[in-house]
N, C-alpha and C positions, 0 to 999 in steps of 0.2 A: 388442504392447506394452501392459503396465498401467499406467495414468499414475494416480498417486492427488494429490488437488487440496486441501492442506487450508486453511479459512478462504474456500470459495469463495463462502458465502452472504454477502460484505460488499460491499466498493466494488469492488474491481480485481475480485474474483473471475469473476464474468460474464464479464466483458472477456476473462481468461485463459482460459476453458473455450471460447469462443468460436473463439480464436486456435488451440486445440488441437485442436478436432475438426476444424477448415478444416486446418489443414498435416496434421492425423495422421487422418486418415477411417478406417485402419482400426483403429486403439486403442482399447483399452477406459478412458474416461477416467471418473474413480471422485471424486465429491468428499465431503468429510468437513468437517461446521462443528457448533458447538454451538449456532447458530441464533438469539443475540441478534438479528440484522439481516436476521432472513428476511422480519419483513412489510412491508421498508420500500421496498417498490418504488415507482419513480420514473417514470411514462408511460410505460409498458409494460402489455402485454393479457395477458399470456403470461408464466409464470415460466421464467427464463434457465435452470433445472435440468433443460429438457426439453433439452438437448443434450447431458446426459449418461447413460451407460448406468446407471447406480447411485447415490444418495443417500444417506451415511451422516450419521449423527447423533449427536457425540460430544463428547465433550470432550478436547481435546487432551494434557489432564492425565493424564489414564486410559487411554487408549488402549492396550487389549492386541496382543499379539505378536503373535496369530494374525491380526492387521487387516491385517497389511503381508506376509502369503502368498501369491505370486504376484505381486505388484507389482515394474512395473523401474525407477521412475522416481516421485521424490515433488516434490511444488510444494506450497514450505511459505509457506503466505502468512498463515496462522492467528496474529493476534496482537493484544494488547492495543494500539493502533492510533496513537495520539497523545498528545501533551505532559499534554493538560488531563486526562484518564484518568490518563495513569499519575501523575499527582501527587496525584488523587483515589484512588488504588486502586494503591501503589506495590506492596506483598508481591505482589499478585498478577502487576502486570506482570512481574516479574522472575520467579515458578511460571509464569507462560506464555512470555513473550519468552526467557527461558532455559534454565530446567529442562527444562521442556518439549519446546523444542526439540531440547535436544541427546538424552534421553533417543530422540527419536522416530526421531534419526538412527540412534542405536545399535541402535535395533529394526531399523532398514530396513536399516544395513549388514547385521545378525546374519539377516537375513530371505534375503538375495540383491541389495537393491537396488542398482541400481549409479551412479547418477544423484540427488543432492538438490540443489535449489534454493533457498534462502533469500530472502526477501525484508527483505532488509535497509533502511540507511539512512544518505545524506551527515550527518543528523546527529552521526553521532558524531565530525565531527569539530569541533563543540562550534562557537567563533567563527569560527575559519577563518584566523585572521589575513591578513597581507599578501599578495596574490598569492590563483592557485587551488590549492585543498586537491588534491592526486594522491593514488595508492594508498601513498607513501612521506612521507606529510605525518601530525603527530603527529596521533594522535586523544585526542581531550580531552572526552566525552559531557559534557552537562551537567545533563541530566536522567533519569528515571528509564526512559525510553523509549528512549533513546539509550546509555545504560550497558547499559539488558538486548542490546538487539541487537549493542553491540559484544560483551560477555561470552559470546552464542553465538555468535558468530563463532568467538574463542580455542579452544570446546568441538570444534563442529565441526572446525575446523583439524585440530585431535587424531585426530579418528577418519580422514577422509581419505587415502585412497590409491588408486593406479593401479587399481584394482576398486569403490573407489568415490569416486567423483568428485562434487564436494561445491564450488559455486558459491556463493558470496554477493555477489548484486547491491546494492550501495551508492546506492538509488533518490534521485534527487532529487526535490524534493517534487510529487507524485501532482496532476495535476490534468484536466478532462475531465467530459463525461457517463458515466454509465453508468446501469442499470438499477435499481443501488440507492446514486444519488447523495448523496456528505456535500456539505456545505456548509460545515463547516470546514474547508477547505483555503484560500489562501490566492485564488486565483484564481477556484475556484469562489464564493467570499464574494462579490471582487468583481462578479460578475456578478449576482450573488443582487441586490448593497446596488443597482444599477444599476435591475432591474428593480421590485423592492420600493420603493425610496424613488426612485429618479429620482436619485442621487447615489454617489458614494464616495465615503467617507471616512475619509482618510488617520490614523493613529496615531502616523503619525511624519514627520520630513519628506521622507520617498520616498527618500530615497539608498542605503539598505540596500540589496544584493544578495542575492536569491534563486536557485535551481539549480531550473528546473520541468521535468517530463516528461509526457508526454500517458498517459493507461493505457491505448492502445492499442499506443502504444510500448513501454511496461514489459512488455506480455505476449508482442511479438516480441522482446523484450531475454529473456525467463523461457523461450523457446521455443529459442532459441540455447542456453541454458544447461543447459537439457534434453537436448542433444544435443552436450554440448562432452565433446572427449576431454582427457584427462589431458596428451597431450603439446599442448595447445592452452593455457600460461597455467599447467601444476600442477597435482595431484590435488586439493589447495586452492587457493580464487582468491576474494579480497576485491577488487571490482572496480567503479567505479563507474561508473553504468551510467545515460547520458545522454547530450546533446549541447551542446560546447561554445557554439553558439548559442540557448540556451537559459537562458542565463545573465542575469539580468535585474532592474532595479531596480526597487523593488517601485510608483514612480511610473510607470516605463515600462508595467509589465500595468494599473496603472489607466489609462493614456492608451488603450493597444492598447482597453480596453473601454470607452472613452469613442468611440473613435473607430468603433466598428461599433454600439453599442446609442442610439438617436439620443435629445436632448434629455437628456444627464447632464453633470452638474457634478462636478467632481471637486473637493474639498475637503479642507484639511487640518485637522484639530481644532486648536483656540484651545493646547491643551496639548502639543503635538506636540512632540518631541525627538528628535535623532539616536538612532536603535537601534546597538547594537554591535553588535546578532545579524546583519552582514551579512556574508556569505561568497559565493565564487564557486568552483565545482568543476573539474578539468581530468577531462575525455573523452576523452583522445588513447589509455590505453589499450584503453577500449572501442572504438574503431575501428579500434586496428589490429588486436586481438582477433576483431572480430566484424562486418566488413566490411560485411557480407551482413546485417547486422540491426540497422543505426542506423535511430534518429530520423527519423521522415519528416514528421510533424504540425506545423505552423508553429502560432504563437501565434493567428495570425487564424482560422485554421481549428478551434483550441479555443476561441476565447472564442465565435465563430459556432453550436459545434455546443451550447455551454452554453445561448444565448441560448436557441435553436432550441427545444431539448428543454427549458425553465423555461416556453415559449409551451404546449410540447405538454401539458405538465402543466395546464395552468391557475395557475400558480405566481403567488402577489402576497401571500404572505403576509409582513407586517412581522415577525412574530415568528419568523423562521424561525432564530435560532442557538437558541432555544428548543425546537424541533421536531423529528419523527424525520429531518430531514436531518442533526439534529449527532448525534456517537455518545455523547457523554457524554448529552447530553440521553433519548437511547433508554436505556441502563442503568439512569440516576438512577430511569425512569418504570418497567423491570423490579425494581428494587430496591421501591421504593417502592409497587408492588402484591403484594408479597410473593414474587414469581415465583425471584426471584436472593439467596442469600445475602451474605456479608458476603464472599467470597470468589468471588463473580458465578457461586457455581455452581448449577443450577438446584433449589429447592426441592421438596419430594414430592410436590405435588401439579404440578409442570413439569418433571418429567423427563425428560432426554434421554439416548437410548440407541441404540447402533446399530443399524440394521439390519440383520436377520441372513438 
């Protein structure tokens, strides 16, 4: 089996490649990224690419036909990544979160493949309203990040059939160590503001509900889907993909990392007010779906492994939303050395191309 990985040079990436050569040891697992976030490795000796048998280097945009010959199996994780991006760089999220996407599908169905994965997002279902958002609860995106990922959802849906089987996990928000750690996420912050200043603090008055998942979960949630049949769910399956225990007020993960990283004060800003943005997700169909591949990482066990791996770095820096831990901050600093056009794609003198 050819497993092709695209967007592996990011946050989840590692983690996913990781998960795929341990369950699939005899696969040829093949990753393709266009390498904004290749240098930004995080207390690691050793770059996480060596567990792959091949390194491509592309752009997701361009991507020719002849790339997905021989491949059974694509893990589409390649995308314009978060809120503060794509509201900085909207045209584009939607040429990559969309366009993109669906074209890449059309290649790999037209190729043989018989297996796509998307990695989707609970945002789209915008606030959430009353109760938990399920798979039959309205979707409402509200930004440019969450409209592009529902719009390939609609595309893919389309191509979709019993020969190819075409997954879209509905991740709830990403959080953990890994090899090339953001630090905007919402849990990773706090552990960041914890160790950096000795404190959290709060923006709102904590009552918001969050939906969090570990990324080592997401990639045994991406491994299942890897291997789902059509009569498991539909040749199409928009499906959200977490644990109902995971559901969580955004006060409650600042307590949880108050109570494992010693001597923090948890704080709420002087200006602090109710968020609406609070929602909670229902999981019931991912587990009846996918038995054998829930959520196993408890919240103590990510904010520990966060703390753990910020000590192994040497990590204290104050400025770090500023820093290549945030991904808007890594583009702004490719853009503005002239590396990245207006369009993030690389300049002549930084071009990327694949491997042949």
């Amino acid at each position: 089996m050819v497993i092709l990985v695209t967007g592996n040079m990011g946050y989840v990436g590692p983690v996913v490649v990781e998960r795929l050569r341990s369950a699939h040891p005899e696969a040829t697992v093949v990753g393709l990224d266009i390498g904004y976030f290749g240098h930004c490795l995080t207390g690691v000796s050793s770059l996480p690419e060596r567990s792959l048998d091949r390194q491509l280097f592309a752009d997701v945009r361009s991507i020719e036909p002849n790339l997905l010959s021989g491949v059974d199996a694509v893990v589409h994780l390649a995308a314009i990544s978060n809120d503060p991006i794509g509201k900085e760089f909207e045209g584009v999220t939607f040429a990559v979160n969309h366009d993109a996407t669906v074209r890449l599908a059309r290649l790999a169905r037209d190729s043989g493949v018989k297996a796509f994965v998307f990695a989707s997002s609970c945002s789209v279902y915008g606030l959430g309203g009353d109760g938990r958002c399920s798979e039959d609860s309205p979707t409402e995106p509200l930004t440019a990040y969450a409209k592009s990922k529902l719009l390939a959802e609609n595309g893919l849906r389309a191509l979709a059939d019993d020969e190819f089987v075409v997954t879209s996990l509905r991740f709830a928000t990403a959080c953990g160590m890994t090899d090339r750690l953001r630090l905007d996420l919402v849990l990773n912050d706090f552990v960041a503001g914890a160790v950096a200043f000795e404190e959290i603090v709060l923006l709102s008055d904590g009552t918001p509900w969050r939906p969090l998942i570990h990324v080592r979960d997401m990639a045994v949630a991406m491994d299942w889907a890897l291997e789902r049949m059509a009569d498991n769910g539909g040749a199409f399956l928009a499906i959200n993909a977490g644990s109902d225990r995971w559901n969580y007020k955004i006060g409650e993960l600042a307590a949880a990392v108050a109570a494992i990283v010693p001597d923090i004060d948890v704080v709420v800003a002087d200006d602090a007010a109710p968020d609406p943005r609070s929602y909670q997700v229902s999981f019931s169909l991912f587990e009846r779906l996918a038995p054998f591949h829930q959520p196993v990482i408890e919240l103590e066990e990510a904010v520990r492994g966060l703390w753990h791996g910020l000590q192994r770095m040497g990590f204290d820096d104050p400025d770090y939303r500023d820093s290549n831990l945030a991904r808007l901050t890594v583009l702004r600093d490719l853009r503005g050395r002239g590396l990245l056009n207006e369009n993030l794609q690389w300049t002549g003198n930084a071009r990327v191309r694949p491997l042949r």
